[in-house]
Legacy VTK file of the C-alpha trace (Angstrom):
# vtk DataFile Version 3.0
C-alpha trace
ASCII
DATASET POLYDATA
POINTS 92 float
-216.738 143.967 234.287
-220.204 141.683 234.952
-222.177 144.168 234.139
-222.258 146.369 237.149
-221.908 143.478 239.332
-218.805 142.754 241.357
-218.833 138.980 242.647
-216.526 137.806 246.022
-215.853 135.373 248.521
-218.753 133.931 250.248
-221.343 134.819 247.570
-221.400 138.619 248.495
-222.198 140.618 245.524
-221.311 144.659 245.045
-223.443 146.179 242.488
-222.614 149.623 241.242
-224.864 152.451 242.243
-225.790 153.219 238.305
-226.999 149.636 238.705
-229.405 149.929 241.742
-230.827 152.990 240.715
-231.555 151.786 236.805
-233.413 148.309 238.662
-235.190 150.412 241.313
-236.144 153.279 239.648
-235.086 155.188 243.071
-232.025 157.210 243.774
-229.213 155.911 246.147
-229.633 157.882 249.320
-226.047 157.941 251.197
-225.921 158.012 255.250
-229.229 156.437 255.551
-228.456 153.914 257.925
-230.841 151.975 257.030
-228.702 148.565 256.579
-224.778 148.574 257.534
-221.886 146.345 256.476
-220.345 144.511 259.273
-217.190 143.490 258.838
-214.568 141.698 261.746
-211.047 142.467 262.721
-208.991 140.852 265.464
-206.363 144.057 265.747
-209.153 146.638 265.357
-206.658 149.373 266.920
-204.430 149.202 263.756
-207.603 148.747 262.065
-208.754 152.007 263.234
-205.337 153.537 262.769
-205.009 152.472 259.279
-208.377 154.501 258.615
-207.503 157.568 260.190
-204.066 157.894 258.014
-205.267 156.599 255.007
-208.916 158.395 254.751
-208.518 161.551 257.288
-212.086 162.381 256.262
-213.577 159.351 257.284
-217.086 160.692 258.681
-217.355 158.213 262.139
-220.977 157.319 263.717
-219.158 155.661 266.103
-215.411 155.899 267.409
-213.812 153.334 268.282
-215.622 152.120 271.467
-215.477 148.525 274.145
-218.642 147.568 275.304
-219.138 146.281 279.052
-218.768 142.773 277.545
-214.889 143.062 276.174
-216.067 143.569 272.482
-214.897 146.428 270.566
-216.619 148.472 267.436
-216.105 151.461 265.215
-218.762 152.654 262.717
-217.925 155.272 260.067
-219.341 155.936 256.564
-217.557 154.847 253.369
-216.970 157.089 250.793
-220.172 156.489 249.585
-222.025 157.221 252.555
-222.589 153.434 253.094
-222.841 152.504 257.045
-219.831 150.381 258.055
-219.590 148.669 260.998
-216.450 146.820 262.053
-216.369 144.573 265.820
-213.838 142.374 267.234
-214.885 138.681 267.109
-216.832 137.508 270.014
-215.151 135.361 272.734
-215.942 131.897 272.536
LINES 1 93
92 0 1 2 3 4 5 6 7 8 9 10 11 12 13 14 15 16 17 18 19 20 21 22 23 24 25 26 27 28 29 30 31 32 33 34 35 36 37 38 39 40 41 42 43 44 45 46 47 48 49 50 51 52 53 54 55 56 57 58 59 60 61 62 63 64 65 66 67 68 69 70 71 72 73 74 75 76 77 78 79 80 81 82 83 84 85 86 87 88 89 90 91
């Protein structure tokens, strides 16, 4: 416990929702799409897999697509209603 705050790798911070809402004086308004995590995964397909089994309720903006240029994305909401967004690495 850090009070709220939940400190990882690569100086991202989670803050719990009690937290945001207590600094802003605004409630948390879930599926807003308003900002997104991105997140990405070389084997997206077990990726994607691994969702579907694990959280069957998964609510999906997106389904697992390839654009014309070779890179693949899925974007679902969290439990939380937070917009994910997960792509293969670019080609380099």
């Amino acid at each position: 416990d850090n009070d709220g705050n939940v400190i990882l790798t690569e100086g991202l911070v989670l803050q719990d929702e009690k937290v945001w809402k207590d600094v802003t004086g605004k409630e948390v308004v879930p599926e807003n799409n308003s900002c997104e995590l991105y997140f990405e995964e070389r084997n997206i397909e077990t990726f994607t897999e691994k969702l579907e089994k694990l959280y069957p309720e998964t609510k999906y903006v997106t389904r697992l697509m390839t654009y014309s240029w070779g890179q693949k994305v899925i974007r679902f909401y969290d439990l939380d209603g937070n917009l994910i967004e997960v792509r293969t690495p670019m080609r380099g």
